[in-house]
GUKOLPA-834693 format. One record per residue: residue number from 1; x, y, z of N, C-alpha, C in turn; residue in three letters. Coordinates in steps of 0.1 Angstrom, whole numbers, plus 5000, padded with zeros to 4 digits. Atoms other than C-alpha are relative to their C-alpha. Example, Ala and Ser with C-alpha at 12.3 -4.5 7.8 and 13.67 -1.06 7.14 Angstrom:
<nodes>
     i     nu     nv     nw    cau    cav    caw     cu     cv     cw    aa
     1   5009   4988   5000   5123   4955   5078   5009   5012   5000   ALA
     2   4991   4989   5000   5137   4989   5071   4992   5011   5008   SER
</nodes>
This chain:
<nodes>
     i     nu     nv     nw    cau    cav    caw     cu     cv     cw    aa
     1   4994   4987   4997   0464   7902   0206   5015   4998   5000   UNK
     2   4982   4998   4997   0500   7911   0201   5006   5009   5011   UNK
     3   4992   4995   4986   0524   7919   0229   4997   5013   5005   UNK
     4   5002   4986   4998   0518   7950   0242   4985   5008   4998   UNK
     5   5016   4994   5008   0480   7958   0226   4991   4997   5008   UNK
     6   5012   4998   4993   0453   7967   0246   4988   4998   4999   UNK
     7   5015   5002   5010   0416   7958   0243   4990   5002   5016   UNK
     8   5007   5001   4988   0387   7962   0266   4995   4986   5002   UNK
     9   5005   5013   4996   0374   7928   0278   4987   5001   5010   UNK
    10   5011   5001   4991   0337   7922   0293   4995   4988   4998   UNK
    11   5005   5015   4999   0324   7892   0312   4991   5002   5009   UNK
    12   5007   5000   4989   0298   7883   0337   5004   4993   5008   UNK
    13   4998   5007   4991   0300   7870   0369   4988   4990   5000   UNK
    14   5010   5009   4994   0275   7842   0381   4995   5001   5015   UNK
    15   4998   5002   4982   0265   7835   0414   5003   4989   5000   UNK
    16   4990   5012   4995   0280   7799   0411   5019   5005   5001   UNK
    17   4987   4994   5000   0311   7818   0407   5007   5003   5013   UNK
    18   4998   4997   4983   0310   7827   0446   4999   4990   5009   UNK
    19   5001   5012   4991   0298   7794   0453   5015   4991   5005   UNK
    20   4991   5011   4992   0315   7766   0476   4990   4987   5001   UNK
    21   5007   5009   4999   0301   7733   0480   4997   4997   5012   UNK
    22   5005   5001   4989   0286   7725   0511   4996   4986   5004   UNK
    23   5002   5014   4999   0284   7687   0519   4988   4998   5009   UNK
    24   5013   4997   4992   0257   7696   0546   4985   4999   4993   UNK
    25   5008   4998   5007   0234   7709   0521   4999   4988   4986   UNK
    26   5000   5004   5014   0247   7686   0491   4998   5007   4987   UNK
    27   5005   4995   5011   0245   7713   0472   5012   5016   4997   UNK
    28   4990   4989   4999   0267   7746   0459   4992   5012   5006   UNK
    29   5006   4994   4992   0263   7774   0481   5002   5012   4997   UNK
    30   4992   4988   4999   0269   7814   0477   4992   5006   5006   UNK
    31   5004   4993   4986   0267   7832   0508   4998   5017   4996   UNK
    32   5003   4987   5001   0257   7870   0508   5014   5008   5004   UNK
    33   4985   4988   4991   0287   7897   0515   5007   5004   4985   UNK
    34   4989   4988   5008   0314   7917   0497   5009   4993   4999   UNK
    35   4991   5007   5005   0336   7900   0475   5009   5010   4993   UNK
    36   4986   4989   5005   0369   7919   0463   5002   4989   4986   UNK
    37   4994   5003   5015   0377   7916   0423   5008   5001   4992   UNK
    38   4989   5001   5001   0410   7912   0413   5005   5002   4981   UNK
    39   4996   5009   5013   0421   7915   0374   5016   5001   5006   UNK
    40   4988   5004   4997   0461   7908   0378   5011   4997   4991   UNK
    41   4993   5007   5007   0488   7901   0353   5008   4987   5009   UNK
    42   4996   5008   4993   0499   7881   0383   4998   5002   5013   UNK
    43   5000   4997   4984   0496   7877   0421   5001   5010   5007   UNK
    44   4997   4985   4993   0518   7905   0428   4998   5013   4990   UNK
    45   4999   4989   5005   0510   7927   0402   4987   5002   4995   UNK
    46   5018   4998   5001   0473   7936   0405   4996   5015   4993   UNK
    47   5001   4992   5006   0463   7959   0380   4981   5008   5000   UNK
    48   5013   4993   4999   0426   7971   0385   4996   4987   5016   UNK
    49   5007   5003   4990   0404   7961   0420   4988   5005   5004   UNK
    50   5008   4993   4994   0371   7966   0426   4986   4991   5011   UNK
    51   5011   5011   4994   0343   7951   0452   4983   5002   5003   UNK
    52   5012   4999   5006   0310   7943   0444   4996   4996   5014   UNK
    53   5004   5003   4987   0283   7929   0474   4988   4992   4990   UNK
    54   5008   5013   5004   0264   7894   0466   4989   5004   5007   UNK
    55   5009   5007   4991   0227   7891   0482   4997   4991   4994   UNK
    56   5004   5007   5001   0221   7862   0481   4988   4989   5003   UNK
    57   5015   5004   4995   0183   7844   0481   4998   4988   4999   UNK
    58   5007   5021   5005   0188   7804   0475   4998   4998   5016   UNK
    59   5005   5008   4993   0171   7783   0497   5004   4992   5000   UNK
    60   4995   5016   4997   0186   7754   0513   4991   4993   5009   UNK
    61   5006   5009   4996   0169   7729   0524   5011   4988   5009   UNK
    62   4990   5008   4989   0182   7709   0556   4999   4986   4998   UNK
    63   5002   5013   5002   0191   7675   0551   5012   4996   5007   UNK
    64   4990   5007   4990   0208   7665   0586   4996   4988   5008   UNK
    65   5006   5013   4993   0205   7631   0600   5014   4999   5015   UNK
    66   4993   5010   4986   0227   7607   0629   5014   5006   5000   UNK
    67   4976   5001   5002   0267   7618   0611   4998   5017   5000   UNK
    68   4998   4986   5000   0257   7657   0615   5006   5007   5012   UNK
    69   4992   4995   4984   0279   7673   0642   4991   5011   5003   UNK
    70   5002   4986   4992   0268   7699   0666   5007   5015   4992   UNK
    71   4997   4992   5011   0289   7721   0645   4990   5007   4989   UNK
    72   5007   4999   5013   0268   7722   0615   4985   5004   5005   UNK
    73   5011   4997   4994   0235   7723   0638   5001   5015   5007   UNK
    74   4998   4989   4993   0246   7752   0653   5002   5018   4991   UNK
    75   4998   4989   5010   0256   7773   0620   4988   5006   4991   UNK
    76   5009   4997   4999   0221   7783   0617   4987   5001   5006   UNK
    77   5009   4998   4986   0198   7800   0641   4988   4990   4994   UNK
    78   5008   5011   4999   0169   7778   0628   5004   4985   5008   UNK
    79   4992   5016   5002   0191   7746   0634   5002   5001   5017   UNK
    80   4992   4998   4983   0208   7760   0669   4985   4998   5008   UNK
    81   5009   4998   4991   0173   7769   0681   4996   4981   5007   UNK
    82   5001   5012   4998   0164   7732   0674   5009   4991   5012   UNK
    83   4988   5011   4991   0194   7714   0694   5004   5006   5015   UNK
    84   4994   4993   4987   0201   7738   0719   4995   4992   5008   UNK
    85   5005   5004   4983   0172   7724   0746   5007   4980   4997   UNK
    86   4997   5012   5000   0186   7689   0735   5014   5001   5010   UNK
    87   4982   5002   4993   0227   7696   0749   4996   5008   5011   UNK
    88   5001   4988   4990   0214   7724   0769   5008   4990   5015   UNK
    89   4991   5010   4987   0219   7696   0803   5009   4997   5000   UNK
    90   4990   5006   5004   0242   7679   0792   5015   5006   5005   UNK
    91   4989   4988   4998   0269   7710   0790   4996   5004   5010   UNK
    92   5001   4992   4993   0255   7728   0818   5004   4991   5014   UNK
    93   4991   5009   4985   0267   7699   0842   5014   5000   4998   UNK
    94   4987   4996   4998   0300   7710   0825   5003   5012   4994   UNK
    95   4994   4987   5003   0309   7743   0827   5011   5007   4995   UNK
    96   4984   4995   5004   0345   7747   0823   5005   4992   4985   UNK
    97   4994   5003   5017   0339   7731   0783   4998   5012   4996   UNK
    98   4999   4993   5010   0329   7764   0772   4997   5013   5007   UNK
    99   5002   4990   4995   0326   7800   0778   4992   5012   4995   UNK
   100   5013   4996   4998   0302   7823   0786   4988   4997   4996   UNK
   101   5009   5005   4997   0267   7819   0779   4999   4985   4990   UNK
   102   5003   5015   5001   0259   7780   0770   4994   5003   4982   UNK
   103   5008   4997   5012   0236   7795   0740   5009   5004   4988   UNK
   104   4990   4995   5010   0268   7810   0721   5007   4986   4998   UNK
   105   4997   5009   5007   0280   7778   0718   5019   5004   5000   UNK
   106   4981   5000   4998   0320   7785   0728   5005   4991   5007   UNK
   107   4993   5010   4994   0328   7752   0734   5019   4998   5000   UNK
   108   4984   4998   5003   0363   7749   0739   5010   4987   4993   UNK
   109   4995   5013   5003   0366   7714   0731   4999   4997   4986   UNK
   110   5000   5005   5015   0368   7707   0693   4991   4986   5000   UNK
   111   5005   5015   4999   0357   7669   0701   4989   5001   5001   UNK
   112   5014   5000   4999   0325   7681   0711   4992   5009   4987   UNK
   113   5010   4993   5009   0315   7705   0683   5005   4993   4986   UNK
   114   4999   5006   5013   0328   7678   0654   4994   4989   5001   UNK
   115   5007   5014   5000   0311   7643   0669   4987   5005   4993   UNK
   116   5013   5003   5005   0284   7634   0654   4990   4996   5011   UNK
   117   5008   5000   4989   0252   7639   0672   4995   4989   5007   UNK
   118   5000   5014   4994   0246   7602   0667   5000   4994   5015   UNK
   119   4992   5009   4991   0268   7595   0692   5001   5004   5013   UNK
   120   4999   4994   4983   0260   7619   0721   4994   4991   5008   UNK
   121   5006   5010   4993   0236   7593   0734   5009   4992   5007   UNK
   122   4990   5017   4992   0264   7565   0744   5010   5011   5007   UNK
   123   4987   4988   4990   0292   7597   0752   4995   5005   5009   UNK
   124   5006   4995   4985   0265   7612   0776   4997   4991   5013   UNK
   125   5009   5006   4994   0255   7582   0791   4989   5000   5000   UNK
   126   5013   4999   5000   0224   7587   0782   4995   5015   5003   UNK
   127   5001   4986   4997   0221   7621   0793   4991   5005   4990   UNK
   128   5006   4992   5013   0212   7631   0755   4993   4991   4995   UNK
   129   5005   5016   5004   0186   7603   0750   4997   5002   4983   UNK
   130   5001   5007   5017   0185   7588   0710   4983   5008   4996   UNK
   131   5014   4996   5004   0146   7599   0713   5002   5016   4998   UNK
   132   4994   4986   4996   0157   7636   0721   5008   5003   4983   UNK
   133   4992   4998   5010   0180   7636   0691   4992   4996   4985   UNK
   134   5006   5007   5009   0156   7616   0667   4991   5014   4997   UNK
   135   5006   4989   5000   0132   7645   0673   5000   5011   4997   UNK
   136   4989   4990   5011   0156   7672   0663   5000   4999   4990   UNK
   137   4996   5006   5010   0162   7655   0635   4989   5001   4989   UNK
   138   5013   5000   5004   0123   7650   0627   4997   5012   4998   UNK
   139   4999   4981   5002   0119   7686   0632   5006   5011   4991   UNK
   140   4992   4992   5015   0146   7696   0607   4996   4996   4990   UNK
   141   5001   5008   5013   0136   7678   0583   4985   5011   4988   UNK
   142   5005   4993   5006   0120   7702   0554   5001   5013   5000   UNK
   143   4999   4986   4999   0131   7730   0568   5010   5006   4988   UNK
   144   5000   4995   5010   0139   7755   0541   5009   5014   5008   UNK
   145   4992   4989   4999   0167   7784   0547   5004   5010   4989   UNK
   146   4994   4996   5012   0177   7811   0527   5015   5006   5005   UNK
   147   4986   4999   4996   0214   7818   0532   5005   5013   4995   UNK
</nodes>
């Protein structure tokens, strides 16, 4: 094309195109929602905009062991359901880590919602026994999500 000359241009999108990689999953992810589409001669000079809406139907498959934080267990109600009755005691003998109800998971502490579950066993004192956690773990295992 020379300077100035116009042309129509048509492409497809993919759905890896939305994707992110997810280390959890080991695998690329694209999440469902409304994504905004930018063409631009540059940054600030955005020349068409329009926004489309992804559903998305892949199936992830859980593959969390001992180095999975509470975090990551928590970012799906299948997963949360699983762990909750495991910390439920644990937290509920400390109240002032998080707020309001226990089940929302509003810990306030970072340290707690990035350890690895591993390791609640030895940080609880035992509180969160290794069997308790092993069990979780056994439990998730095959479970299938669609994201």
């Amino acid at each position: 094309m020379s300077a100035g000359e116009k042309t129509n241009v048509k492409f497809e999108l993919t759905t890896r195109d939305f994707s992110y990689f997810d280390e959890s999953f080991s695998d690329w992810i694209a999440e469902s929602g409304q994504f905004e589409i930018l063409v631009a001669a540059s940054s600030e000079d955005i020349r068409l905009r329009s926004t489309i809406q992804l559903n998305s139907k892949q199936p992830l498959k859980i593959e969390f062991d001992e180095r999975t934080s509470l975090r990551e267990w928590i970012q799906y109600p299948e997963t949360k359901a699983i762990i909750f009755p495991v910390v439920e005691e644990f937290f509920m003998k400390m109240p002032n880590e998080f707020e309001g109800e226990l089940i929302d998971f509003k810990i306030k502490n970072d340290y707690f919602m990035d350890m690895p579950m591993g390791k609640y066993n030895y940080f609880s004192r035992g509180a969160i026994a290794t069997e308790a956690i092993a069990a979780a773990l056994e439990q998730s295992k095959g479970l299938v999500l669609t994201h």
